[in-house]
C-alpha positions as CSV (number, residue, x, y, z in Angstrom):
1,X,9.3,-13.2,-14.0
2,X,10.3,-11.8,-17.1
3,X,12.1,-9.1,-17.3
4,X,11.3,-7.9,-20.6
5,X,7.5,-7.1,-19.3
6,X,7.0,-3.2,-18.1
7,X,7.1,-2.6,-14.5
8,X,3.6,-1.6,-13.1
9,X,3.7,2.1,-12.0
10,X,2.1,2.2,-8.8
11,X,-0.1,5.4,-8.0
12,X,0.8,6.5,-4.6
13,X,-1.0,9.7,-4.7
14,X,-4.1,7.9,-4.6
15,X,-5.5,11.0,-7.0
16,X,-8.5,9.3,-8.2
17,X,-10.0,8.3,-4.5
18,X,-9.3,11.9,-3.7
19,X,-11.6,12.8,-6.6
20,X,-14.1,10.8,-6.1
21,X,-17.4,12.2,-4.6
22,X,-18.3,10.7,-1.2
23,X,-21.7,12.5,-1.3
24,X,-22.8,10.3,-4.0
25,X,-22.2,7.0,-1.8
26,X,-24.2,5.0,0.7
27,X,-23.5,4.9,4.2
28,X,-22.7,0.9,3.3
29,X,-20.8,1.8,0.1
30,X,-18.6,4.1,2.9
31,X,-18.3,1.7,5.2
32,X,-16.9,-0.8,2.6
33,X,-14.7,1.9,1.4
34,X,-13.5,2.4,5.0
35,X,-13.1,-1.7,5.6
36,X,-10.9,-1.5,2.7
37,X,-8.8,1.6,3.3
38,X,-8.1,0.0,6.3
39,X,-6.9,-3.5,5.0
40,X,-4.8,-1.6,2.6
41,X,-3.2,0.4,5.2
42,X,-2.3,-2.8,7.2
43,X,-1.2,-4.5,4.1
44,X,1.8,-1.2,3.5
45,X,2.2,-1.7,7.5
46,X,3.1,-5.5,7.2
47,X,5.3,-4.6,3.9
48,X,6.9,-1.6,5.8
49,X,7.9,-3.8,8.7
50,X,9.2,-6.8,6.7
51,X,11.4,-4.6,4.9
52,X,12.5,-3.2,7.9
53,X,13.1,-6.2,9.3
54,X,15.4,-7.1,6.1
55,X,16.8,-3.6,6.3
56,X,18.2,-4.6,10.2
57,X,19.2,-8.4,8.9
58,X,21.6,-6.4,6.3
59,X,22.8,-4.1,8.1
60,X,23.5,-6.3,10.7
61,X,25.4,-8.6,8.0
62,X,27.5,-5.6,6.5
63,X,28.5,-4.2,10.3
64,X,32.0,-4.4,11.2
């Protein structure tokens, strides 16, 4: 990794699905938006609960 490289800003507002017009879409388009609404949610679940679990390591570590 090279730390000269700009960080990627992530955009956690989500503002330009929120924009987006759903009447414009096929019931197949929305289910594929859906399917992939979901995945993302379990993908910030899994990265939620690894930190956590890293979170409970260190703490663990640091406890006197």
């Amino acid at each position: 990794m090279d730390f000269d490289e700009p960080q990627e800003t992530p955009d956690l507002t989500l503002k330009s699905l929120k924009k987006q017009d759903l009447s414009t879409l096929s019931v197949d388009d929305l289910e594929e938006r859906i399917a992939s609404l979901k995945a993302e949610i379990a993908r910030c679940e899994a990265a939620l609960g690894a930190r956590g679990s890293t979170r409970a390591a260190a703490e663990k570590m640091f406890k006197i």
